[in-house]
C-alpha positions in Angstrom: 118.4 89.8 48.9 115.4 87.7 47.4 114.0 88.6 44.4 111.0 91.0 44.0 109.4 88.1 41.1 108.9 85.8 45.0 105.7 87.9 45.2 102.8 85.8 43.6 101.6 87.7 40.3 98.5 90.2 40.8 99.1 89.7 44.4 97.1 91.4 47.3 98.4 92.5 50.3 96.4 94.1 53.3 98.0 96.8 55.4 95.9 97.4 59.0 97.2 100.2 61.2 95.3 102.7 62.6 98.4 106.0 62.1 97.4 107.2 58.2 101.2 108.3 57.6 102.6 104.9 58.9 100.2 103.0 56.5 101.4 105.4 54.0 105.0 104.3 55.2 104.4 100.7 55.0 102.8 101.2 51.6 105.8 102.5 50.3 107.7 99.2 51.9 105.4 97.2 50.1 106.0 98.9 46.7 109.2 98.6 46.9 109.4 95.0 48.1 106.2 93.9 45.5 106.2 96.4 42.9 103.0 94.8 40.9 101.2 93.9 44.6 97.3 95.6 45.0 97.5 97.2 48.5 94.3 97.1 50.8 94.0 99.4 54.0 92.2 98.9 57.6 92.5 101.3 60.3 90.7 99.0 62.9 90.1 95.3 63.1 86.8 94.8 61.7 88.1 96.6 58.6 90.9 93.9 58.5 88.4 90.7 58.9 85.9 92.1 55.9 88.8 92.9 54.0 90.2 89.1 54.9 86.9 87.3 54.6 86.0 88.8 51.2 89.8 89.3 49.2 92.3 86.3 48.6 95.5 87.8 50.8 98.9 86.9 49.5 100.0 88.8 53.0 98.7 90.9 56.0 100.6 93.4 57.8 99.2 93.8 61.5 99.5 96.5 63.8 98.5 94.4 67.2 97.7 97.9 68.5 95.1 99.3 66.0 91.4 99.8 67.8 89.6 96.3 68.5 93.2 94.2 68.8 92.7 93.3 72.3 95.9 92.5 72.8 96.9 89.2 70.6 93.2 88.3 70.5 92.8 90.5 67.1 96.1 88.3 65.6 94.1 85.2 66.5 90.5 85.8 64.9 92.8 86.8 62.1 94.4 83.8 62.2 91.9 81.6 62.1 89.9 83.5 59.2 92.6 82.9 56.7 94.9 80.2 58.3 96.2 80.3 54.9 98.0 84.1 54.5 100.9 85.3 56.6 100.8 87.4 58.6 103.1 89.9 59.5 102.9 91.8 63.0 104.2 95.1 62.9 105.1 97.1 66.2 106.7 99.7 68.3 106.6 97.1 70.8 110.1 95.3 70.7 109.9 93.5 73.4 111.7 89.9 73.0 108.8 88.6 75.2 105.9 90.2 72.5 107.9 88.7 69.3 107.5 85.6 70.5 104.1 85.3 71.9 103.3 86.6 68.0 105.3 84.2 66.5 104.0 81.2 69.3 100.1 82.7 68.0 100.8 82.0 64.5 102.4 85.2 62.9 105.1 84.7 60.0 107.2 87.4 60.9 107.6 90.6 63.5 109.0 93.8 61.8 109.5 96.4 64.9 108.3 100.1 63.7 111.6 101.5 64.2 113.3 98.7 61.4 115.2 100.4 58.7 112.8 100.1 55.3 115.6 97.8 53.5 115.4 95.7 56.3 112.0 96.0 56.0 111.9 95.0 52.7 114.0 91.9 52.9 111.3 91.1 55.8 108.7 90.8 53.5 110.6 88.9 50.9 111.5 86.3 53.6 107.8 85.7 54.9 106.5 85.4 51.1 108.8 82.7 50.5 107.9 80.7 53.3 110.1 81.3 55.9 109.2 82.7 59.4 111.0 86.2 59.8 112.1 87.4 63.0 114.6 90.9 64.0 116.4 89.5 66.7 117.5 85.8 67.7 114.9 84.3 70.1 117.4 81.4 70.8 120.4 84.0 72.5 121.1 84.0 76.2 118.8 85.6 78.4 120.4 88.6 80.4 120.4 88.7 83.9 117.1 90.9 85.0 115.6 88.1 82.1 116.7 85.5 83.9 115.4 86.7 87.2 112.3 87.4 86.1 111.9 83.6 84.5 113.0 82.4 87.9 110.1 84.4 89.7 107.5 82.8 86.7 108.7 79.7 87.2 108.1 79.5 91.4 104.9 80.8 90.7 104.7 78.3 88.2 105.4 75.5 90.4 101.9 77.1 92.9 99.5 76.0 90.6 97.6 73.3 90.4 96.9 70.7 88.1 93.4 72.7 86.9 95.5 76.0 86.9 98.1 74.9 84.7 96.0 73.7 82.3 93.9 77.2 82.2 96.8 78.6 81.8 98.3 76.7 78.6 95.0 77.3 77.4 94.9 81.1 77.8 98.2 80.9 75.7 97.1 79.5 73.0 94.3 82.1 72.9 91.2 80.8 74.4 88.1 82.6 75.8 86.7 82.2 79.2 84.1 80.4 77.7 86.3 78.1 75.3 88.3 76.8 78.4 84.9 76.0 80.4 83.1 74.4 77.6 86.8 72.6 76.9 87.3 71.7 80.9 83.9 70.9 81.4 83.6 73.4 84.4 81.6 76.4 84.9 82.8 79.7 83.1 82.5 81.6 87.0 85.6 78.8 87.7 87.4 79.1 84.9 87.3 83.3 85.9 88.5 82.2 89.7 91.2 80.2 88.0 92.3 83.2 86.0 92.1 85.2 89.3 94.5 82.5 91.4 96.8 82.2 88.3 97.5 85.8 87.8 98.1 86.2 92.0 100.8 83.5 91.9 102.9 84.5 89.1 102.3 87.9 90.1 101.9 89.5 87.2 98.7 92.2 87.2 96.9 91.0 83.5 95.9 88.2 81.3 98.2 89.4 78.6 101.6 89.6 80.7 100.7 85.8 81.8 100.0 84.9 78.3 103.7 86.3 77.6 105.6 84.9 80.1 103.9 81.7 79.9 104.6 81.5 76.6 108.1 81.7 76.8 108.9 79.6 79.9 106.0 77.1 79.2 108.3 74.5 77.0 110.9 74.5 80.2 107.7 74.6 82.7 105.7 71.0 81.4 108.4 69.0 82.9 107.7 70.4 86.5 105.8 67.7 88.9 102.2 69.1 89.2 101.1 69.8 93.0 
């Protein structure tokens, strides 16, 4: 296990979830982990981007389901305030699919809700040394309803245009309607009908689940010919 000394001295670390007793939880992680650390709490994310914008963060723990997240959105704008801290998303949402869209958007580690504290712990201690932490292994073989569901994505995939795709890798990396038009040069009433189109061919019912699977399946999806 890494030392408890990894921990810059007099460091701060910010703690946003909206559940008092799993703030109080995490609190107790964080003593454990960086005995000396100052602990800041948010409950929503507009607590979390004062607290960023006016302390120095030696680390941020992020619930990506606390009031105002809007899905990954919330781990973005956090992201781009202090490109400098990690971050670290915490969730009862264990999906292999929502690690690594986090991970893909920036985050320095995933620690799922239901984690053990040690584990926990050595978490922490992994991210504040530099390294990106992670509770399963992204790189295994997909399982079968996995695979078939990829397969589905990538035939839809393979339906969208040039104009599409692009929206798409775009909406991935976290863009707003209005980003992509200014970005595409095209109207912001296009960019919506290419949102539309994109979420009826890989039929998938939201922006977030296309931001997922694209995520995953985009590095294998580039090679495709466009139509």
């Amino acid at each position: 296990m890494l030392e408890q000394s990894m921990a810059p001295p007099h460091s701060k670390i910010l703690i946003a979830d909206d559940h008092p007793l799993f703030r109080d939880a995490l609190q107790q992680v964080v003593d454990q982990a960086f005995p000396d650390a100052a602990v800041l709490e948010a409950s929503t994310l507009d607590e979390a981007m004062i607290i960023a914008a006016n302390d120095d963060l030696d680390l941020l723990l992020l619930d990506i389901n606390m009031p105002g997240m809007n899905g990954f959105n919330g781990l973005i704008a956090l992201r781009n305030a202090v490109p400098a801290t990690p971050i670290v998303v915490v969730s009862a949402d264990e999906e292999r699919e929502t690690i690594q869209q986090a991970l893909t958007l920036g985050a320095a580690g995933f620690i799922p809700k239901s984690m053990a504290k040690a584990s926990m712990v050595q978490g922490l201690h992994e991210v504040i040394s530099g390294k990106v932490y992670m509770p399963v292994d992204l790189s295994a073989p997909l399982t079968r309803g996995q695979m078939m569901i990829d397969d589905d994505f990538q035939q839809g995939y393979a339906a969208l245009t040039g104009q599409q795709r692009r929206v798409l890798e775009m909406l991935v990396l976290g863009k707003s309607n209005k980003v992509i038009a200014f970005e595409l040069d095209i109207a912001e009433s296009t960019v919506k009908a290419h949102v539309s189109a994109i979420l009826r061919k890989l039929r998938v019912n939201s922006r977030t689940q296309a931001v997922l699977n694209a995520s995953k399946m985009l590095g294998t999806v580039r090679a495709m010919p466009s139509l």
